[in-house]
Structure formats: C-alpha cells, structure tokens
N, C-alpha and C positions, 0 to 999 in steps of 0.2 A: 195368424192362428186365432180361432175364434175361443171365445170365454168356456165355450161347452167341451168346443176340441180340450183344452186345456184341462177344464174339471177330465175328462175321461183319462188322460194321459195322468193325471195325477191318481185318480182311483185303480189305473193298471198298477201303478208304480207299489201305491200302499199295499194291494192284494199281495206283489211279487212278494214284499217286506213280511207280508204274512203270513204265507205260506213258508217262508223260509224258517221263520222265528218257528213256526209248531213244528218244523220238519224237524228242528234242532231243540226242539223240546221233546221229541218221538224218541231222537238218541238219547236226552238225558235221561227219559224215562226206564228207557232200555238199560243203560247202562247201571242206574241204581239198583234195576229188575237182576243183574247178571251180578252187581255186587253181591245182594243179598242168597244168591244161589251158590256163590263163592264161597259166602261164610257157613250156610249151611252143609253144602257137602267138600270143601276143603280141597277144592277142584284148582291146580294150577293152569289148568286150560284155560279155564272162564276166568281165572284173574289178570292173564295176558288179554282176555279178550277186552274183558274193562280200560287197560291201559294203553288198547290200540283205539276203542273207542273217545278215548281223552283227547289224542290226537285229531283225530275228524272234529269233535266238539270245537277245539280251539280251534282250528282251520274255518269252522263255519261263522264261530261269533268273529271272527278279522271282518269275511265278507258282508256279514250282514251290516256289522257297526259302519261301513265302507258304505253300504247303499243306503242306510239310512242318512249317513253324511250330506250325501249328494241329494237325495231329494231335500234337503233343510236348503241347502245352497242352493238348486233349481226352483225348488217353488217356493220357498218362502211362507209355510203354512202360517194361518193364525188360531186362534181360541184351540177349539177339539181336536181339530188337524194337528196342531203343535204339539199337545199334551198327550195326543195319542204315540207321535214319533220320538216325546221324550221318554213315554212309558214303553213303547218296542227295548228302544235303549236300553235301557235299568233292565227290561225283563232279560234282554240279551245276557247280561251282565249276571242276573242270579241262576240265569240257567245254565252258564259257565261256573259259577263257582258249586253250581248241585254237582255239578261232575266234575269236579275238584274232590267232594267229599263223598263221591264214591269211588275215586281213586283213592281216595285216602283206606274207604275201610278195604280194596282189596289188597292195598301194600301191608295194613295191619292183618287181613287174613295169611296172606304169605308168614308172615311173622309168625303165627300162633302155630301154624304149623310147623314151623320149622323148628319150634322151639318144645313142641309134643304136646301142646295144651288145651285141645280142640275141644276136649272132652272135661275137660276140669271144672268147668261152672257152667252152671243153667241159664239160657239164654233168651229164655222164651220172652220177656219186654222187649229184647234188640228184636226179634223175630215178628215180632207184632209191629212194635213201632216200624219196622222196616218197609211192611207192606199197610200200613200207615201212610207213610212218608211217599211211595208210589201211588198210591189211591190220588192225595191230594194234588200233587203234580200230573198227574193226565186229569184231574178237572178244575186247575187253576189254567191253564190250557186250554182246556174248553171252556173256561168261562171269558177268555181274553178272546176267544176265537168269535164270540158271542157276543161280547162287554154285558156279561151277566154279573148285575152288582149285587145280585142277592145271593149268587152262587159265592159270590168271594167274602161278602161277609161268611160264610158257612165256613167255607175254605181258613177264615181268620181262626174260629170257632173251631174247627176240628183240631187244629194245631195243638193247641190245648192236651187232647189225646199221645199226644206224641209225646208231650212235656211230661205228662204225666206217668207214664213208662218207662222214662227217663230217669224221672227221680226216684222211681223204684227198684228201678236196676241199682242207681246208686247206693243204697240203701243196703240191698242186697249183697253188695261187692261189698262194701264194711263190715257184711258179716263173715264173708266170705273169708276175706286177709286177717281177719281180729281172730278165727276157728285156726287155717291154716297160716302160718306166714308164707311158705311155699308156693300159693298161689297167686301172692303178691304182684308177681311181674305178670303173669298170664290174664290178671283181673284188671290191670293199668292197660292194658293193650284193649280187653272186651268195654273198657271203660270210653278211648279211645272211640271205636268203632259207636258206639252209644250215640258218643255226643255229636259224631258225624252225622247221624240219622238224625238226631234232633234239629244240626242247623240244616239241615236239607227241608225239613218241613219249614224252617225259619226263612226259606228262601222262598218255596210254595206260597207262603204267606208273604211276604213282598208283593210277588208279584197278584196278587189277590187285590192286595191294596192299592196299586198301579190301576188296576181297573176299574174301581172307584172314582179316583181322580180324574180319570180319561172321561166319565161318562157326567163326575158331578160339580168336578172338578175344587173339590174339597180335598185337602191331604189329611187322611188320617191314619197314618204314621201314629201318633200321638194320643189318639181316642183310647178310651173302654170301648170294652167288647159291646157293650151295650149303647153307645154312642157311635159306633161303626155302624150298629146293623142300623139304625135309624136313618143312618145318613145314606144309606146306600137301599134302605126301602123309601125313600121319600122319592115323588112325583118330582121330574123335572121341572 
C-alpha cells in the first residue's frame, strides 16, 4: 500500500470521526434546545423527549470513543494528527456530559412542577443564559469543524456572559428565600437548573479550548482571557 493510499485512508477515517462528533454535537445541541422549551412551558412531553435523547447521546459517544481507538491503534498519528484525535476525545467527552446537564434541568423541570412552583420566581437570567449556552455550543462546533482559533477564543469570551447571569440569578434567589421562606425549596431546584446552564457553557468552552491546542498546540486551559486570545491570534 502506497504512502498516499495510506495518507487518503487515514483522511477518510478522520472525516468519518468528524462527522460523527458534529452529528453528536447536532443532538446535544438539540437536546439543551428542548430542555430549555421544557422549563419554559412546563411540557411533560418534551422532557421525556430530553431523556430519550440521553440515550442516543450515550449510545453515540460509546461509538465514536470506539473509532477513535482504533484509528490511534491503526495509524499511529504523530504532532496535529495526534492532538487533533486526542481533542475529538475530550470534545466527545464534554459533549456527553452537556447532555448530562440538560438531563439534569429537565428532571429538575419535572420537579418544579410537580411540586406547583413554576410560576413563583422570575427567571428571565436562566432564560437568557439558556439560549446563551445553545448559541455557543452550535459555534464551538463550527469552530472545531473549521479549527477556527479565533472563533474559540470568542467562544472562551462569551462564556463569561453566561457566568454572569448566573451570579445574578443567584443574587436574586437571596432575595427571593430571605422575602418568602416558602419559596425556599422551589428557588434551590431553579438554582439547580442555573448552575446546569452555566456548566453547559463550561463545557462549550473546553471544547473552544481543545481547538487551540489542535491548531497551536499550546494548552491553555490555564491562560487569561487575554493570553488565550493572543495565543490563538498568533501566526503559525
């Protein structure tokens, strides 16, 4: 088998890997999309439908983690090839546990209704940050689809936004249980759903960062905001 046959079987192999990962980023996308429609109209439908899409989610990160195995063990990548098949991995990985945590808020939507509290507290930060949290996950996705490192420093940058909704919401619930105690339990569950939306962009941003490394092959995991974007606007 000649070097070039070889290179082409190995660029079929990665594409297949790629296409799977965004297909399986399509669903997590989705399912964050159907959580947040959950918590807004209090739909038992759509939160069955969140929890059958869990299922496929795990089903697909088994297959892909499986083919990415075997192309490590068939071709034996080096430098960018490596770093790109270690960053698939990890992104696999956060984009199982994004839908992880939007399983989470539609078992906590179940809850809130079942317990009458749909309407008890203002939710418009969860609401924002929500489709927040969806924004950046269909374009840390395209920027991996791309190895766009100035898209993902952004993607790091935007995060920030979510964080900050976050701690407002919090804020808010203090005022919220310290006015009524009765809304105590129903504030701990929207509290709950909160902080699921925030590690959801904490995932988006992982994977932001993963493609960084694939392209500059610096980790920065550890940087400022401001030492991220440098590194990922700097010339090869």
């Amino acid at each position: 088998m000649t070097d070039k046959h070889l290179s082409s079987q190995f660029d079929a192999d990665l594409n297949l890997v790629s296409r799977r990962l965004l297909e399986m980023g399509g669903l997590v996308e989705q399912q964050v999309a159907r959580a947040m429609r959950a918590l807004e109209a209090f739909d038992p439908d759509i939160v069955e439908q969140v929890l059958e899409d869990e299922h496929r989610l795990n089903a697909m990160e088994v297959q892909v983690d499986e083919e990415l195995s075997n192309i490590i063990a068939r071709r034996q990548p080096a430098a960018r090839d490596l770093r790109l098949l270690m960053a698939a991995s990890k992104t696999i990985t956060n984009l199982e546990r994004a839908g992880d945590e939007a399983r989470k808020i539609a078992k906590r939507t179940r809850r809130i209704a079942a317990e009458g509290g749909p309407r008890a507290i203002n939710i418009a930060e969860i609401e924002l940050s929500g489709e927040l949290a969806i924004r950046i996950i269909r374009r840390a996705l395209d920027a991996f689809a791309r190895l766009d490192t100035v898209a993902a420093a952004q993607i790091v940058r935007d995060d920030q936004a979510i964080d900050e909704h976050f701690e407002a919401f919090v804020r808010k619930l203090a005022t919220y249980m310290m006015e009524d105690p009765r809304s105590i339990a129903v504030a701990l569950d929207y509290l709950f759903v909160a902080k699921a939306i925030e590690r959801i962009g904490d995932h988006a941003t992982n994977i932001a960062e993963f493609i960084i490394y694939v392209v500059k092959g610096t980790d920065v995991r550890h940087l400022t905001h401001g030492e991220l974007e440098r590194e990922a606007g700097n010339e090869e």
